[in-house]
Every structure is written in C-alpha cells, then in structure tokens.
PDB file of N, CA, C and O in Angstrom, chain B, residues numbered from 101:
ATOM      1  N   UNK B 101      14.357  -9.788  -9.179  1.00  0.00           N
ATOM      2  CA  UNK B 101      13.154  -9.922  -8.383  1.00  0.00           C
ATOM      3  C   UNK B 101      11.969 -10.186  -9.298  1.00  0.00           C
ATOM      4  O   UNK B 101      11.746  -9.476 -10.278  1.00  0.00           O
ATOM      5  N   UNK B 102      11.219 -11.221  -8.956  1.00  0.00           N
ATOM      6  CA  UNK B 102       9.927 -11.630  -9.334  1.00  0.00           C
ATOM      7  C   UNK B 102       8.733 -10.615  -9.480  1.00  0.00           C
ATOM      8  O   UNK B 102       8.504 -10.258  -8.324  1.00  0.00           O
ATOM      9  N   UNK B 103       7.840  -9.961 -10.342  1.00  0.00           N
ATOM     10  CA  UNK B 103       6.831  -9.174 -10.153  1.00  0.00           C
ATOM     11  C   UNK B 103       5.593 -10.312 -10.006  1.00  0.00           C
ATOM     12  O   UNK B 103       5.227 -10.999 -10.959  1.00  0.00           O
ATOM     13  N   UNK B 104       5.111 -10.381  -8.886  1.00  0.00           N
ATOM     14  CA  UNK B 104       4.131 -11.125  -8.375  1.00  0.00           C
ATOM     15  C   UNK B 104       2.117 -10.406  -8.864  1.00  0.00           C
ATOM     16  O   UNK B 104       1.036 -10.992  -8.828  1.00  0.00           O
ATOM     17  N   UNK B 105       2.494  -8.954  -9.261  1.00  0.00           N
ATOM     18  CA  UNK B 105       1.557  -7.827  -9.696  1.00  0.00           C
ATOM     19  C   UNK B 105       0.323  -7.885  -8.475  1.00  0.00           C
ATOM     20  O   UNK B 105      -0.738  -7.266  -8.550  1.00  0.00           O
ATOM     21  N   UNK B 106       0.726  -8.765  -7.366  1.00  0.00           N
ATOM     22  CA  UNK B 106      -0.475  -8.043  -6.528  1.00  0.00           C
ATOM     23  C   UNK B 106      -0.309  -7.851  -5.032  1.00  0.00           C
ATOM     24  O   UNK B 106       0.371  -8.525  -4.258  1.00  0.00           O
ATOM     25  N   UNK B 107      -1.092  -6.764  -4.777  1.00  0.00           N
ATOM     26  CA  UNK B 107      -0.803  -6.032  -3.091  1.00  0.00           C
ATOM     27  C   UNK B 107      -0.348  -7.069  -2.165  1.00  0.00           C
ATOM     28  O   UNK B 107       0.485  -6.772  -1.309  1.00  0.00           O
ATOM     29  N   UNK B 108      -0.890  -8.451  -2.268  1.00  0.00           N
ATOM     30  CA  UNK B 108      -0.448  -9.030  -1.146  1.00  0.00           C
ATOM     31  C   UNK B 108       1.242  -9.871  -1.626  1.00  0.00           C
ATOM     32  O   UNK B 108       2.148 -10.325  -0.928  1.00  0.00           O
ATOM     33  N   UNK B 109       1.088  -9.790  -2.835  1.00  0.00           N
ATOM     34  CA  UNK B 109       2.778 -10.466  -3.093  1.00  0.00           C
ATOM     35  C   UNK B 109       3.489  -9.196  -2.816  1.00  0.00           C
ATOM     36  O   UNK B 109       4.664  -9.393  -2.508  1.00  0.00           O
ATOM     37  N   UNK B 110       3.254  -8.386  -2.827  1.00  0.00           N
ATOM     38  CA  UNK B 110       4.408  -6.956  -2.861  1.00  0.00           C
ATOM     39  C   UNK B 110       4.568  -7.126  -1.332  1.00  0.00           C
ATOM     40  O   UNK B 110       5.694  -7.377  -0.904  1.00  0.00           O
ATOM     41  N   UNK B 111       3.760  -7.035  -0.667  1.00  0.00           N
ATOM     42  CA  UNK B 111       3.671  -6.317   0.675  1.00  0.00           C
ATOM     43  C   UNK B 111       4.493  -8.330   1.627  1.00  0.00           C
ATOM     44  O   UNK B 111       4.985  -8.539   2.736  1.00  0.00           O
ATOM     45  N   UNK B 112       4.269  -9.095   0.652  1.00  0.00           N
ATOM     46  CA  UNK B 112       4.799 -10.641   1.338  1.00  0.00           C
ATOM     47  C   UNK B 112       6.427 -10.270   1.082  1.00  0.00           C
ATOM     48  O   UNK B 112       7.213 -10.651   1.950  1.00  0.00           O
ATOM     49  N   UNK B 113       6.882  -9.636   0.071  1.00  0.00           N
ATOM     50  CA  UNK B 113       7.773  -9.530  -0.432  1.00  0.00           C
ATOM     51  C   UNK B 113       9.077  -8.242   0.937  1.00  0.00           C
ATOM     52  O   UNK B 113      10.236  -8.138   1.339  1.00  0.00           O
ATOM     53  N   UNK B 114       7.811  -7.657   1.044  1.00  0.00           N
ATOM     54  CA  UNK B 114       8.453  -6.814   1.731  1.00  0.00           C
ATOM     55  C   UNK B 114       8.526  -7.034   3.279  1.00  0.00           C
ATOM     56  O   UNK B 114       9.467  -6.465   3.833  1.00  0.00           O
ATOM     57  N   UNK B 115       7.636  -7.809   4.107  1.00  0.00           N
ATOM     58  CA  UNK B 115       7.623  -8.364   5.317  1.00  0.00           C
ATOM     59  C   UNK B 115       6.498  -7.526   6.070  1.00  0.00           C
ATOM     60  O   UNK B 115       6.392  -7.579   7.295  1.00  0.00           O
ATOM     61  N   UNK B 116       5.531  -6.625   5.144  1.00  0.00           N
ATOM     62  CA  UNK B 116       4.350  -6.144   5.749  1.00  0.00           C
ATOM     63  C   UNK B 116       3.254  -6.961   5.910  1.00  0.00           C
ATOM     64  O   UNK B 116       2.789  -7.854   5.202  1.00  0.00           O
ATOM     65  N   UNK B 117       2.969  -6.556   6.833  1.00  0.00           N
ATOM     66  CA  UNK B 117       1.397  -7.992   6.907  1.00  0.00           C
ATOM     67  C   UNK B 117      -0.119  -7.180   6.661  1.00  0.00           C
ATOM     68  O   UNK B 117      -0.703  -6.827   7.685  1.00  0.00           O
ATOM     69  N   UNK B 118      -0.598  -6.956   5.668  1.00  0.00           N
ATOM     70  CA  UNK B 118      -1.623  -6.467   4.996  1.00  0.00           C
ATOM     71  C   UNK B 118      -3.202  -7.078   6.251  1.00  0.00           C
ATOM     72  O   UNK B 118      -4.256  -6.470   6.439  1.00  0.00           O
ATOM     73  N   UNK B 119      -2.705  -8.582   6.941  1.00  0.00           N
ATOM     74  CA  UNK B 119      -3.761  -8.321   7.721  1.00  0.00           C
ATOM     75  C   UNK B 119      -3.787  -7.908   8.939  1.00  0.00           C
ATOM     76  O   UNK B 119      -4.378  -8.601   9.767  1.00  0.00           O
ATOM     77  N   UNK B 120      -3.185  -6.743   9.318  1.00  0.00           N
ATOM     78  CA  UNK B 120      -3.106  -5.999  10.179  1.00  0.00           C
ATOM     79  C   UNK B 120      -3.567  -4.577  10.031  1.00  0.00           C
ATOM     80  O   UNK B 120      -3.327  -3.641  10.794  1.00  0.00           O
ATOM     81  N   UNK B 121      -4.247  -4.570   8.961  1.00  0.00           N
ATOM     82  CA  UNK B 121      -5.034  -3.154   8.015  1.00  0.00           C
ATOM     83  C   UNK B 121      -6.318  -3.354   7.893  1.00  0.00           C
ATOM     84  O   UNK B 121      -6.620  -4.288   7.151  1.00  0.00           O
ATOM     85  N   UNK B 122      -7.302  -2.685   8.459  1.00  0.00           N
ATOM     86  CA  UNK B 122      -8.816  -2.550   7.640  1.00  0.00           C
ATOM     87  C   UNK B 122      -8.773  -2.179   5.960  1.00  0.00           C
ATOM     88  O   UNK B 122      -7.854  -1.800   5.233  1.00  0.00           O
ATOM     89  N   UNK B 123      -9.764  -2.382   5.786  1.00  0.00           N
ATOM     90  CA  UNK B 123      -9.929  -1.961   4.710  1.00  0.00           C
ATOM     91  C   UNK B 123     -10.085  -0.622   4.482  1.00  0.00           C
ATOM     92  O   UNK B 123      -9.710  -0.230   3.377  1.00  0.00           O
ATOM     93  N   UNK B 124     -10.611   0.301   5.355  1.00  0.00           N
ATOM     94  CA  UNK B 124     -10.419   1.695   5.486  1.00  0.00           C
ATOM     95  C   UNK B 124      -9.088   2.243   5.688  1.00  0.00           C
ATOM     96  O   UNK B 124      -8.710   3.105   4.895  1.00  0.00           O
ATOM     97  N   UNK B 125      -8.231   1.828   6.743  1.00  0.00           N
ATOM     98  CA  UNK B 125      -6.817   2.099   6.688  1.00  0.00           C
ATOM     99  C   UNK B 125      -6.207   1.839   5.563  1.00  0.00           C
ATOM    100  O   UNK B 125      -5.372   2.613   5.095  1.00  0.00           O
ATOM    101  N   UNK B 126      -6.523   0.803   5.036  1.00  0.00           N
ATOM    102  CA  UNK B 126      -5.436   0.480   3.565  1.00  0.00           C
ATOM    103  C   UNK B 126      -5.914   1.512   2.728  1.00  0.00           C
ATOM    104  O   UNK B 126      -5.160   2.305   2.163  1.00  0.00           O
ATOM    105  N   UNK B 127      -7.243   1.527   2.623  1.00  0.00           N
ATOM    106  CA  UNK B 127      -7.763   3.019   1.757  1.00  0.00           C
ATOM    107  C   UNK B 127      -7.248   4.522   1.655  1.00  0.00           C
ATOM    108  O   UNK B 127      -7.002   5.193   0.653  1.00  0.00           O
ATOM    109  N   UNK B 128      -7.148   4.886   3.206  1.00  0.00           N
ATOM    110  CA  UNK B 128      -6.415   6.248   3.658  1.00  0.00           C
ATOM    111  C   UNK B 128      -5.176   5.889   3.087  1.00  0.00           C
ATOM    112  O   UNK B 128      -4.922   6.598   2.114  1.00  0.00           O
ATOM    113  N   UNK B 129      -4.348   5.077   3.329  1.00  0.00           N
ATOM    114  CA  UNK B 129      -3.007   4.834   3.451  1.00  0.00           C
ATOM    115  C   UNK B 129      -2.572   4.817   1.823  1.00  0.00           C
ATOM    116  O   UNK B 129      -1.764   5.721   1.613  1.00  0.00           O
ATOM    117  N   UNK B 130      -2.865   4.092   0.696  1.00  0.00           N
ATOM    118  CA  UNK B 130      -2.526   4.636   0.088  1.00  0.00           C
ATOM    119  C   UNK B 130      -3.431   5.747  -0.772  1.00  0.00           C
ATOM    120  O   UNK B 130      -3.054   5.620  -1.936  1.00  0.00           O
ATOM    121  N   UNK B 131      -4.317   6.638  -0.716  1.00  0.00           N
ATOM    122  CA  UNK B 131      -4.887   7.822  -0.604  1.00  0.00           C
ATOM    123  C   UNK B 131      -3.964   8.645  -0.491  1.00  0.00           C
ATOM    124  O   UNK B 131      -3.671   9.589  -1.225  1.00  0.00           O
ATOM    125  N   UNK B 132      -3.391   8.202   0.657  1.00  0.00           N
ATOM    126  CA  UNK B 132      -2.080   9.855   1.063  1.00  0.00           C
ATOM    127  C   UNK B 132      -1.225   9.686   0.093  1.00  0.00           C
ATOM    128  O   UNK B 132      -0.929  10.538  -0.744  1.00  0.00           O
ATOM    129  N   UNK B 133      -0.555   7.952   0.213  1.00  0.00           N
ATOM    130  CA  UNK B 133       0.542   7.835  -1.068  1.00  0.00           C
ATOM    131  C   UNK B 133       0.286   8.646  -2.764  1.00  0.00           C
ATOM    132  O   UNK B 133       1.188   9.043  -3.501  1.00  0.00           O
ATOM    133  N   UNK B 134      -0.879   8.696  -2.972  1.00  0.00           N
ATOM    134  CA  UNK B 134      -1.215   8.983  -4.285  1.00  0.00           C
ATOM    135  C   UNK B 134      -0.786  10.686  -4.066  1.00  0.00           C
ATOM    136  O   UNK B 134       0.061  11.244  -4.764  1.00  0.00           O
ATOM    137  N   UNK B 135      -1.362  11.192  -3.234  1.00  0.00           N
ATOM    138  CA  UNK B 135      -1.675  12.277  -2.911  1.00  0.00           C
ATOM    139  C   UNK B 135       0.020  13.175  -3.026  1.00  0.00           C
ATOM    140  O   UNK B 135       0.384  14.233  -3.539  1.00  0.00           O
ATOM    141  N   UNK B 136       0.671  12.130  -2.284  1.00  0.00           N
ATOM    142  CA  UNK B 136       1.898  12.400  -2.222  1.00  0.00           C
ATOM    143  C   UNK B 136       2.405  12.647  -3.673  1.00  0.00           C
ATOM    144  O   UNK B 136       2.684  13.792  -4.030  1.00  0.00           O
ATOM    145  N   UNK B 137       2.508  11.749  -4.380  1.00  0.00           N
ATOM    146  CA  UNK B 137       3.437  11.006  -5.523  1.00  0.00           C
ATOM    147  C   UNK B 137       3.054  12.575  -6.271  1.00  0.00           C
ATOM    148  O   UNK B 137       3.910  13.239  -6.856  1.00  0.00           O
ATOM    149  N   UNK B 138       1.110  13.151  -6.070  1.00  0.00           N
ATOM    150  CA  UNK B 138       0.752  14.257  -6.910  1.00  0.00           C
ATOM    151  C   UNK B 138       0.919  15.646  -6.316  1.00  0.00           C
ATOM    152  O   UNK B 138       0.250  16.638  -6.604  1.00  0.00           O
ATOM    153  N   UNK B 139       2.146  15.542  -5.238  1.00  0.00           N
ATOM    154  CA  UNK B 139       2.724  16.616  -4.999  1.00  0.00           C
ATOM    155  C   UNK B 139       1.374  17.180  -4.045  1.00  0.00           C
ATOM    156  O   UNK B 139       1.784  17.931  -3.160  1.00  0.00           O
ATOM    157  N   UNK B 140       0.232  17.039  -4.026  1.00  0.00           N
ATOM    158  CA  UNK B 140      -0.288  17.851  -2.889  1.00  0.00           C
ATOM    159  C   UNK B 140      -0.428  17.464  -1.352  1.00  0.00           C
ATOM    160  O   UNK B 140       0.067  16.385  -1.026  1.00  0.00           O
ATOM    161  N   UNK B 141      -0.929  18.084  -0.563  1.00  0.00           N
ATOM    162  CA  UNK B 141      -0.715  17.612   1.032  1.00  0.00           C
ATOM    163  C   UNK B 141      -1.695  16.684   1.530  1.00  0.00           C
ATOM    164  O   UNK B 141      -2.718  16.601   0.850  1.00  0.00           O
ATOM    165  N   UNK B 142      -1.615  15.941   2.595  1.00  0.00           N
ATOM    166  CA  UNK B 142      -2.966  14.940   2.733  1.00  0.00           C
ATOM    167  C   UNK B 142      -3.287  16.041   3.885  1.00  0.00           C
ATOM    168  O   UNK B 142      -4.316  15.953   4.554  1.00  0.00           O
TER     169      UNK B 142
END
C-alpha cells in the first residue's frame, strides 16, 4: 500500500468521505481518537 501522508488520501483509501464532516466534527472526532490512543476517557 501506497502512503499518500494526507487525511484526505487515507480516508479516499478507506471509502470515508471527509466531506461529510465539519470542521468541528473532524476536530471532536479525532480529539477522542487521541484521547483514546492516551488511555483517558472522552
């Protein structure tokens, strides 16, 4: 697999459609992910 290194090649890659997100949702969204990865709760 190709590393394309940006949100919209990852997310093309994967069959998510990034324009179906505000910019606030994409914010929260990965917010929690981080949040996650650092073990605390969102």
């Amino acid at each position: 697999m190709q590393r394309t290194g940006s949100a919209a090649g990852i997310a093309g890659e994967s069959g998510f459609d990034l324009s179906r997100m505000t910019g606030d949702r994409l914010f929260e969204t990965l917010h929690a992910l981080v949040l996650q990865e650092e073990g605390a709760t969102a």
